[in-house]
N, C-alpha and C positions, 0 to 999 in steps of 0.2 A: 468091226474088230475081228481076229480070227479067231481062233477055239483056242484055249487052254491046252488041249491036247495037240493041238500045232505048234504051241510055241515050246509045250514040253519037248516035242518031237525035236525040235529046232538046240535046245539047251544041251539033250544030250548028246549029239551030231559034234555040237559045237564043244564040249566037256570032252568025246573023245578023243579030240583035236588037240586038245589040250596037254590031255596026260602024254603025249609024246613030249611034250617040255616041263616037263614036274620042276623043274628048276626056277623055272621063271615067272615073276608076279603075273597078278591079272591086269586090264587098264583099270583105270580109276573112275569105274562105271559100271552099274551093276541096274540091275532088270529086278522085276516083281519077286519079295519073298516069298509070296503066297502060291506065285508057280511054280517056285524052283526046288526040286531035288533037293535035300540036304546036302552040304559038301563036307568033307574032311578036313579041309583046310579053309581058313577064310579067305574068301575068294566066290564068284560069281561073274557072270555076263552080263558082255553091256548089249544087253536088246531089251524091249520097252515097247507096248502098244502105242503107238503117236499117230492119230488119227485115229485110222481104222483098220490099221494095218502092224505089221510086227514089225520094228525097224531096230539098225545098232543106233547105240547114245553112246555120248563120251560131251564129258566134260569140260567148261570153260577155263580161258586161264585170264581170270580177273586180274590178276596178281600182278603187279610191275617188276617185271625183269629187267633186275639191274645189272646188264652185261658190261662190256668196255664200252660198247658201241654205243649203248645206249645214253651212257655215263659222258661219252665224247659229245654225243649232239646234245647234250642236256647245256652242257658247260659254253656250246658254242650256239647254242638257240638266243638269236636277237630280242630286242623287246617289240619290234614290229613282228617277227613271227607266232611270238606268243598271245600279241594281239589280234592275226589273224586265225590263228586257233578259236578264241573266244568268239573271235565275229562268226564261224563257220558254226560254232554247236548254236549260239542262238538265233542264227538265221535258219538252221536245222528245226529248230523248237518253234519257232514259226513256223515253217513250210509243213510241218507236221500237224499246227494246229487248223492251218487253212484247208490244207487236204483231205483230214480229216473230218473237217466240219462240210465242206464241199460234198465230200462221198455222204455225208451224213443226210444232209438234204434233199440228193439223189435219190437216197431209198425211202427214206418219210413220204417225196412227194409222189414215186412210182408206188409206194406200197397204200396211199390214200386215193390215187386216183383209180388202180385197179380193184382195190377194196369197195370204192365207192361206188365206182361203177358199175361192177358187180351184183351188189347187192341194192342199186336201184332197179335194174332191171329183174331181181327176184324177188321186188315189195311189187313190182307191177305184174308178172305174172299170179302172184296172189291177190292182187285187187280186182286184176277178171277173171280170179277161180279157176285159172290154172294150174292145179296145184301142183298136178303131176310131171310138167312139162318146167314149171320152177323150180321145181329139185332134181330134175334133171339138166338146167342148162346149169343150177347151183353144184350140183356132185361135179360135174363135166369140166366146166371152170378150176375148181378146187385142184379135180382130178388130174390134171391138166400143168396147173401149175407147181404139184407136186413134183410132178413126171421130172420137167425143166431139175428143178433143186435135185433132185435126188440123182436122176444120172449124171448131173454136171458133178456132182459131190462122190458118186460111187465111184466112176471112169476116169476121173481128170483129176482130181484132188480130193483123196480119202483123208486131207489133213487139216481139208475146211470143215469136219463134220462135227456136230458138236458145238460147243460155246466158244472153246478154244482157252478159257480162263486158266486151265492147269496147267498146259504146258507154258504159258505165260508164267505163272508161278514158279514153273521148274528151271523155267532159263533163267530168271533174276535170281533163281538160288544158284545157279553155274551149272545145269544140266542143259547141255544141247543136243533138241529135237529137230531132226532132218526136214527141212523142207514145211514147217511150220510157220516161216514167216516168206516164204516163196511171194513170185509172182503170179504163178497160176491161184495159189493160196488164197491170194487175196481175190482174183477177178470171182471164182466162183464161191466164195464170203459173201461179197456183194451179189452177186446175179441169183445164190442162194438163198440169200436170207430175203430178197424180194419176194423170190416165188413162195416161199412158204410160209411167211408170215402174210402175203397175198391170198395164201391158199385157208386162210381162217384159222390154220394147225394151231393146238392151242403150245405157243411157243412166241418170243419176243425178238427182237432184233437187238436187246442191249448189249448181249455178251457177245454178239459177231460183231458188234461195231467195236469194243473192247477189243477186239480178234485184231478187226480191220486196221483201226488205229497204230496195232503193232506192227502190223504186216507195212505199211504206210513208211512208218519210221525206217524199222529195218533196209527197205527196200533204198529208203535217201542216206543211210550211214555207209551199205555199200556202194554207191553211186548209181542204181538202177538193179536189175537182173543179168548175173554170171551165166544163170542157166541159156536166157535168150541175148548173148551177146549185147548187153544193152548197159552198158554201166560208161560211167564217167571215171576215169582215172585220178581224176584230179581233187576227188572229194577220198582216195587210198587216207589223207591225212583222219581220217577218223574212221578208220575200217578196221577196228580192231576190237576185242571182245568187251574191252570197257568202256569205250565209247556206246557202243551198240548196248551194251545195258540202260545206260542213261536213255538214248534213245527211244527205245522200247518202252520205258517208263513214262516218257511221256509219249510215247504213242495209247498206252492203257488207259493212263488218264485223260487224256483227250477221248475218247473213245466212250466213257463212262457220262464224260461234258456234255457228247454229242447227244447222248442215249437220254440226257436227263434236263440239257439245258443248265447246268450245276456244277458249275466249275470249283468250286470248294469243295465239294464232294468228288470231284475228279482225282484231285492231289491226296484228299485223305483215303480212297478208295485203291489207290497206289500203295500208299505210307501203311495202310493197316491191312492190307490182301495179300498183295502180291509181290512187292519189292522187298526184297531180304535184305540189301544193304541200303543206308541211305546217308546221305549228308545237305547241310543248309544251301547249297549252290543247286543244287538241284529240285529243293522247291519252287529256286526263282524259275528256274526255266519251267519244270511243267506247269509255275499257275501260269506263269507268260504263254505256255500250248494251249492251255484250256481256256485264258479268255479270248485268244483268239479265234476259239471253236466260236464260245457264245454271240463274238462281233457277225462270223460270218453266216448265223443261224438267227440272227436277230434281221440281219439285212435282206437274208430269204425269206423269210416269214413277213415282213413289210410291206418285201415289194408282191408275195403274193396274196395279201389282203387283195388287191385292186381285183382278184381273178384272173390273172394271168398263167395260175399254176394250175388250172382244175380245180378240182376238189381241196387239196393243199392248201392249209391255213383256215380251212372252218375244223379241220380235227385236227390233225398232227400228231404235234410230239407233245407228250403229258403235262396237262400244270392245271392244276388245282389252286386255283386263287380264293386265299380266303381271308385277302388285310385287311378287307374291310370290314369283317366280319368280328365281334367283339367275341371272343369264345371264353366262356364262366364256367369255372367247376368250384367244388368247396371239401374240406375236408371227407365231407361221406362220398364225394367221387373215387376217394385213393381206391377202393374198394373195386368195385369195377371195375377198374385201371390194372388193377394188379391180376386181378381174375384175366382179364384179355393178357396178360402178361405169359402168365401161368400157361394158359388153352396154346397159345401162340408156342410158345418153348415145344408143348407136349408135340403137339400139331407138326412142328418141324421137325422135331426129331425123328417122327415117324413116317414123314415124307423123306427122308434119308433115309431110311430105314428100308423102304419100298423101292425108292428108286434104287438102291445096290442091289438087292435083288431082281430085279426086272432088267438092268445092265447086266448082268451073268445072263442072265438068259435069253436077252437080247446074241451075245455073244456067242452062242450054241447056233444062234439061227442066221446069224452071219458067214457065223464060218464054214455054211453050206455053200456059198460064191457071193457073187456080185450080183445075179439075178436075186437071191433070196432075202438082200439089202434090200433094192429095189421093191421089193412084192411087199415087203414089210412096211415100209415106210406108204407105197401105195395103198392099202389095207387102211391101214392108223386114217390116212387121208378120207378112205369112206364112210368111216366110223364115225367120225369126225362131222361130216356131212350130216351124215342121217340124222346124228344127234342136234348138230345144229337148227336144222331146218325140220325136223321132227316133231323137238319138245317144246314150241314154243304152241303149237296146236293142244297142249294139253291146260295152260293156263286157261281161269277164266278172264272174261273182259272186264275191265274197270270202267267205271264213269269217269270223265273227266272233268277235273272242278275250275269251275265256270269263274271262281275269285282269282284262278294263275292267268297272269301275264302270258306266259308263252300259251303259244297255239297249241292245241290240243284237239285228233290228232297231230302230228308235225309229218314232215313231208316223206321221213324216211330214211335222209341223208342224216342228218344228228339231232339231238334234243333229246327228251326223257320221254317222248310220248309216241310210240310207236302201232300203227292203226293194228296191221297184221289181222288181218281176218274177221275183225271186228267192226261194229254198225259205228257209223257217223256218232260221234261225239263217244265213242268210248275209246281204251287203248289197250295195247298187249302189254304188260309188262316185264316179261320174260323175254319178248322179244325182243324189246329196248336193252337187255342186257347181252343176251346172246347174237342175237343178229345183228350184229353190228362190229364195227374194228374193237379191237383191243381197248386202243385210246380213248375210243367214245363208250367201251364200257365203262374202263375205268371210271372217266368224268361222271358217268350219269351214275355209278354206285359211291361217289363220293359226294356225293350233291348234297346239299344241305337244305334245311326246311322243310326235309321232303316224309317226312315220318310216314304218312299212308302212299303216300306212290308204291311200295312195292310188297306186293303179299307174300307170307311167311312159306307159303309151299312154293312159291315162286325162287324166293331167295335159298330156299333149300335144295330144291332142284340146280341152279345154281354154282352151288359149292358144290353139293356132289358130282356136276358135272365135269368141271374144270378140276378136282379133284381127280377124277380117274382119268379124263384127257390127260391133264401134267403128267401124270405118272405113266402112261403108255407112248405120249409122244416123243419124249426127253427118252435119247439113247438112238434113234434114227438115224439115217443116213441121210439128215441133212442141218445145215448151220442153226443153232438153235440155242435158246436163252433160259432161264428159267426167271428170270425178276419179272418178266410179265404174268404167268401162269400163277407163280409165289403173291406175288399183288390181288390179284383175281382171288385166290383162294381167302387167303388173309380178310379182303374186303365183306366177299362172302359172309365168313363166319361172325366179323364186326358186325356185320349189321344184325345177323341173325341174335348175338348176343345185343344188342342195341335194344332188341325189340323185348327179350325179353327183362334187361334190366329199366325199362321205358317209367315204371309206377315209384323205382329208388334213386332214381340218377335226369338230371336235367340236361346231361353230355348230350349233344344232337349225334341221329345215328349216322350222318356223315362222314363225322368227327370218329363215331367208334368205327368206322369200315377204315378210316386211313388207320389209327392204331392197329387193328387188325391186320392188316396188311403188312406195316412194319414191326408186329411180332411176328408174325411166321416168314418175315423176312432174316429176324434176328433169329428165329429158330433153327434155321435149315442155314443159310449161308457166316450164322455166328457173327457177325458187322454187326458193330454198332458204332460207333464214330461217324463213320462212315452215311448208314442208315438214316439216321437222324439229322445229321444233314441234307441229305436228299430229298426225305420229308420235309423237312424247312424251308428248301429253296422251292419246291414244288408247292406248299402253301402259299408261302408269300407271310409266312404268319409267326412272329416270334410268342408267343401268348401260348403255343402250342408246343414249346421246346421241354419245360418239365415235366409233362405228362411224356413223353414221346421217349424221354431218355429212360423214365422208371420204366415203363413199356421193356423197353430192348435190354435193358440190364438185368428181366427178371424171367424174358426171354430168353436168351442167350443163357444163364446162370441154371435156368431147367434145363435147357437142351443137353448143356456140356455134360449132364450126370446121364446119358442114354449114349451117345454118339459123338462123330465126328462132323467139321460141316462139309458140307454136300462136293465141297472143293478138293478137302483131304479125303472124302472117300474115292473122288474118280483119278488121286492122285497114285493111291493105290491100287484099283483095280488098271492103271493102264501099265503102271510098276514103274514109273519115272522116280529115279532115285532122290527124295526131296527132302533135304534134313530141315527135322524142327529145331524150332526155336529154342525149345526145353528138351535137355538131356533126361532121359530115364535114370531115376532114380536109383537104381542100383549098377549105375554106369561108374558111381565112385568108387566100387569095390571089384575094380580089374584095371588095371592100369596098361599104358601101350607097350609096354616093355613084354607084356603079356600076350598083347595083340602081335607083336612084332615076332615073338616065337612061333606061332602058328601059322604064320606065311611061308610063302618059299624063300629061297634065302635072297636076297639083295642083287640084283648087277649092275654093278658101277663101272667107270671109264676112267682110263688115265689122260691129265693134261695134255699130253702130247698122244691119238691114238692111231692105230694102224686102220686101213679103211675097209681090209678084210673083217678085221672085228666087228667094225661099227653095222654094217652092211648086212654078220651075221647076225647080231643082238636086236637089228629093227626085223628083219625076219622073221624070226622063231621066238621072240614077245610083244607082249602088245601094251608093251609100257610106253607113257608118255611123259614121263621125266626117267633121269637116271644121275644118281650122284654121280660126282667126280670128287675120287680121291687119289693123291699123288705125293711123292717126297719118297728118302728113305724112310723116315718115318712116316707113317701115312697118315696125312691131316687132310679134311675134307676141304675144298675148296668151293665147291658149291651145286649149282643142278645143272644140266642142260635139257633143254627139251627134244624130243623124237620132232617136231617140226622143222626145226633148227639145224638137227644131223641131216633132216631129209634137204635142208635147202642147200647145205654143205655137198653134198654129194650131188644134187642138181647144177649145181654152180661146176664141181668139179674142182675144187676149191684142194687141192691137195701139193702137198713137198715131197718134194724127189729125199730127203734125209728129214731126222728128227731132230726140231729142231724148232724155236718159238719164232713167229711173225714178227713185224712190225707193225707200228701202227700206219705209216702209208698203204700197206701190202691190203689191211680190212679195209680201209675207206675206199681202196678203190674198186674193192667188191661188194660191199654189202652197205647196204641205210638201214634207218633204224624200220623205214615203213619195209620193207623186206621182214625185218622181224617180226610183225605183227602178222603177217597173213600165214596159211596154211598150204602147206604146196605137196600136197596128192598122199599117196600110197609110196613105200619102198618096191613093188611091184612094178610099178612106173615108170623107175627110173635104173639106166642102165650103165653099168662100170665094167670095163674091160678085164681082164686077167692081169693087164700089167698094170693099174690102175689101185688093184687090191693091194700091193705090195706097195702103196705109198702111204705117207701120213697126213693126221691133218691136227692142226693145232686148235685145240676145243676153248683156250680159254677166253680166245677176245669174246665167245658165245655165251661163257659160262655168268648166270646167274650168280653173284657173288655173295649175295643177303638173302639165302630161302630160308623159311621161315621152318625154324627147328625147336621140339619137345626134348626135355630130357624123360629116359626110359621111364622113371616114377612119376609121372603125371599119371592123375587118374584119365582116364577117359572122356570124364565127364567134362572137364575143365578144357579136355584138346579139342574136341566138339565143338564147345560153345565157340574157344579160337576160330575152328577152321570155318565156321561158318561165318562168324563177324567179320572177318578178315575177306571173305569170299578164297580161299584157297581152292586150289587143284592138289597138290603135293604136301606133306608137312613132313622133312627129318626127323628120325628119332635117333637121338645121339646118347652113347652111354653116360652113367651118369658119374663116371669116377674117369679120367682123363690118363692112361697110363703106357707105357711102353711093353706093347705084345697086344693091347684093346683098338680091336677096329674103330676107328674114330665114326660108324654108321651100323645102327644096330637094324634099321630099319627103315621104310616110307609107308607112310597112312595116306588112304586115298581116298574118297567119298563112302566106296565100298565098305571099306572098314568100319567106319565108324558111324553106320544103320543100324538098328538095334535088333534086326532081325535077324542076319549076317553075324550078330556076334553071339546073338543065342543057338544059332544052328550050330556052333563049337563048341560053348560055351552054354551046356543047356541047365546046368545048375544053378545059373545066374539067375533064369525063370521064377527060382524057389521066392527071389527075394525080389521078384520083378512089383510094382506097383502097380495097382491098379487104374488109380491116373496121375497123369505127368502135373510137376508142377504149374502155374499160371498166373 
């Protein structure tokens, strides 16, 4: 990410740029409150950290624009077209969920073969007491595969960096982030989140495949890659901003499928995260995404039982089976249960808490260049190392008990019984949880039956490990997750609390390391729906579902009284303009007619406009709607968009006199897929001197149904609209209808209606602001 002080440098450059056109709105996009300057008028810029870097945003337009044209092909749309429509989006939601699950397999099996292989060869250098020369080919490795992730992610895409969960958040709310769902985006997603979840970093691969998934979709709604000349024209029929959200949606949820194997948890980790709008059609298609992840992750994993994949398929991807297993608690368990509840809430909150502080300051040392990404993320890598292959020398050895079934020691590759250093017939047990993959930590700290397998400084060590790992690794310059790290920690402290509730509670501490783990899941990323299902499908165990729900409900219920989750905090340190769900409570007490005074004044077009105008207004503003009002009396007709002028004037679409079109005159220039796409900068596009002097007839273009407030609506009420609705634009029209009253007193845009933006005007509002938002 860059400095603070660059992007301030950036806002006022761009502020005095500005005040040359005081007249004129801002676009309906606005940047981080927390870095910007106060303004005088409501109003702000649209730039935004996305990635790692400072970029402009601007807004989606959800919204169905009902022009003539659109209105024409709707009326003349066959019932085979409209069937081919449907065949397209769920053969979409298919190829999204094979894709998907395919890339999915891809990194599970590279990231267990390189893991395993790895760290066989540094259980054999410590069996011939080489200790010095295994942790050096162990750092070297690591070091190595750091290097890979992090320059592919510094130099070629600073927008793979990170989990990628928030700007996924921002675009389902209608913010668009530049080159987020790219095709380089995705290649180094993937080749990233191999090498550093290869590389031991304590970090997961859930939330880049969550990433990936997106990238997936996107990439098949616009037919391929714009950037590298690679797209298919003929998929134009769904390359439009509402299509591509549905899309998206099920690229996340596949994504979460791939990460978990849980495809119900896929659709609710969509429905309760990340997706701001939703409707019943769109469940069908993403469980249809996600179980088609499962089919093609179930058919991997089969065929590499036989050993055809490596290492792939003795570890893998996470599951904790426990249906067979009868699990008993009884009224004096609530007790315990609620305590891990309580710890878990506390726990997360304060790991949100650290991680925003350590991203600020992560942020100062970035913005020294690209090399000082790199050194840092390098660094984190050796740390990383030392500690791994360091502190398992400090455990004592255990005996191994001679009544278990498995081999004891085991060979190295997986199991609970790891020799490391230790004489024939004992085991390390620290080092069965640290040296080893992620996934076969997990397994072996969720293991059941296992009450003396793991000693108390062992398991402590442990959690404080992966505790300050999490927290220094996460903000890196490279693809990274936090639900592995959060699992680890979580588990950690279940057991630690396991051992010591062991003499009031019969709960196995298996059973308390999975609760743990989905409290400080529920702590820090606030899911619960979600959560609990995850856990579900990954036991295998319905016996386990109401302990598991009080869990997260009492989790979640602590945290919200400390923070935000870990989502909406990096939602705001990146400044992506994301409205919530819930209006601030004293949003009822200013209404837009209020808002609408404090902006610059309106510029609208007439029905019939001159192309000198038009030509100057996209120049010297940077609006992307503009009423249209016309008559002698002036009645509004409705919106047009700065897209639409700009494809008017690309087209050259102009009359020699003023004067209305025809309808053959539009069809034989413009479709409705024309209207959906974006076509450049005014910059771009060039008009003659004699060219200015002619007209162009705005209305076959004109939006005829935008969605308008009257001036007495509170605020709080246009909000909750503009987001349910998914808007770009909302009218504010006066609220008494008469002869000499402009029929358009105003437009609200995303910007407006942030609650930080309206206090930077409006700072009395503060007096009465609440402390937390309703829920």
């Amino acid at each position: 990410m860059e400095a603070p002080n660059n992007l301030l440098a950036e806002v006022a450059t761009i502020n005095d740029m500005e005040g040359l056109h005081n007249n004129e709105e801002e676009r309906d996009t606005e940047s981080n409150c927390s870095l910007l300057k106060r303004n005088q008028t409501l109003s702000s810029t649209s730039i935004a950290i996305v990635g790692a870097k400072v970029s402009h945003i601007e807004s989606l337009d959800y919204e169905i624009n009902e022009n003539d044209i659109f209105k024409h092909d709707w009326r003349r749309r066959s019932r085979a077209q409209a069937l081919q429509y449907v065949f397209i989006k769920w053969t979409l939601a298919f190829l999204v969920g094979l894709l998907t699950g395919g890339v999915a397999t891809l990194i599970s099996l590279s990231i267990e073969n390189i893991s395993g292989y790895k760290l066989r060869a540094v259980v054999n250098y410590i069996d011939d007491e080489r200790y010095l020369m295994g942790f050096a080919f162990f750092a070297g490795a690591n070091f190595l595969l750091t290097l890979v992730a992090a320059f592919l992610t510094v130099y070629f895409a600073p927008t793979a960096s990170g989990p990628g969960v928030s700007e996924i958040k921002a675009y389902l709310n209608g913010v668009d982030t530049p080159n987020i769902f790219g095709a380089t985006t995705l290649f180094v997603k993937i080749i990233g989140s191999i090498g550093a979840v290869s590389a031991g970093l304590d970090l997961g691969k859930e939330e880049p495949l969550i990433h990936i998934g997106s990238c997936i979709a996107s990439l098949l709604g616009q037919g391929g890659s714009d950037s590298y000349k690679l797209s298919w024209h003929w998929l134009r029929y769904v390359n439009n901003d509402r299509d591509k959200r549905d899309l998206i949606t099920y690229g996340s949820s596949s994504g979460v499928c791939a990460a978990f194997r849980a495809p119900v948890a896929g659709v609710l980790f969509a429905l309760e995260e990340v997706a701001t709008w939703w409707r019943s059609a769109l469940i069908w298609r993403t469980f249809f995404s996600t179980a088609v992840v499962v089919v093609v992750l179930r058919v991997f994993m089969v065929y590499c039982k036989s050993g055809s994949c490596g290492l792939f398929g003795r570890g893998g991807l996470i599951m904790f089976d426990v249906s067979g297993v009868i699990v008993r608690y009884h009224a004096v368990d609530i007790i315990p249960v609620v305590i891990i509840g309580v710890i878990g809430g506390l726990l997360g909150s304060l790991l949100n808490h650290v991680l925003h502080k350590v991203l600020r300051l992560y942020n100062l040392i970035n913005a020294k260049g690209k090399l000082y990404k790199l050194l840092l993320a390098l660094s984190v890598s050796l740390l990383t190392s030392i500690c791994m292959y360091g502190l398992p020398f400090l455990a004592k050895c255990k005996r191994c008990d001679s009544s278990l079934s498995e081999s004891c020691p085991g060979t190295g590759e997986t199991g609970n019984f790891k020799q490391f250093n230790c004489p024939n017939g004992y085991y390390n047990d620290l080092a069965t949880l640290i040296l080893a993959t992620k996934e076969d930590a997990i397994r072996n700290i969720f293991s059941l039956n296992t009450a003396t397998e793991f000693q108390v400084a062992s398991l402590l060590i442990f959690f404080l490990l992966y505790c300050i790992l999490g927290v220094i690794t996460f903000g890196i310059a490279v693809p990274s997750g936090l639900f592995i790290p959060i699992i680890l920690i979580g588990s950690g402290y279940g057991r630690l609390l396991g051992i010591a509730m062991r003499p009031y509670t019969k709960i196995d501490q298996g059973l308390y390391a999975v609760l743990g783990a989905a409290s400080v899941m529920a702590g820090s990323m606030r899911m619960t729906v979600t959560v609990c299902i995850i856990f579900l499908e990954l036991t295998n165990n319905l016996l386990l579902l109401p302990i598991t729900m009080l869990v997260l409900v009492i989790a979640k219920s602590v945290a919200d009284c400390f923070n935000s989750s870990i989502y909406e905090i990096m939602l705001e340190l990146k400044g992506l303009p994301f409205l919530e769900a819930y209006p601030e409570p004293w949003m009822r007490n200013i209404t837009v007619g209020e808002l609408a005074d404090v902006k610059p004044p309106v510029v609208t077009f007439q029905g019939i406009e001159k192309v000198r105008r038009i030509v100057e207004v996209l120049k010297y503003t940077t609006h992307n709607g503009f009423p249209v009002v016309d008559g002698v009396i002036p009645e509004l007709h409705g919106l047009i968009l700065r897209t639409h002028l700009l494809l008017v004037l690309k087209k050259k679409w102009f009359l020699n006199e003023r004067r209305r079109t025809e309808d053959w005159e539009v069809e034989e220039k413009f479709t409705w897929i024309d209207l959906a796409e974006r076509w450049g900068k005014i910059e771009d596009i060039v008009v003659t001197k004699d060219e200015m002097e002619m007209y162009v007839d705005l209305h076959p273009l004109i939006n005829t149904t935008p969605h308008t407030v009257v001036e007495s609506m509170s605020v709080s009420k246009a909000m909750v609209a503009f987001r349910q609705v998914g808007l770009r634009h909302m009218i504010i029209v006066p609220k008494y209808q008469a002869a000499g009253v402009f029929p358009v007193v105003g437009i609200l845009t995303r910007q407006d209606l942030r609650a930080c933006n309206i206090l930077n005007v409006f700072p009395h509002l503060a007096k009465s602001k609440s402390n937390k938002k309703g829920h």
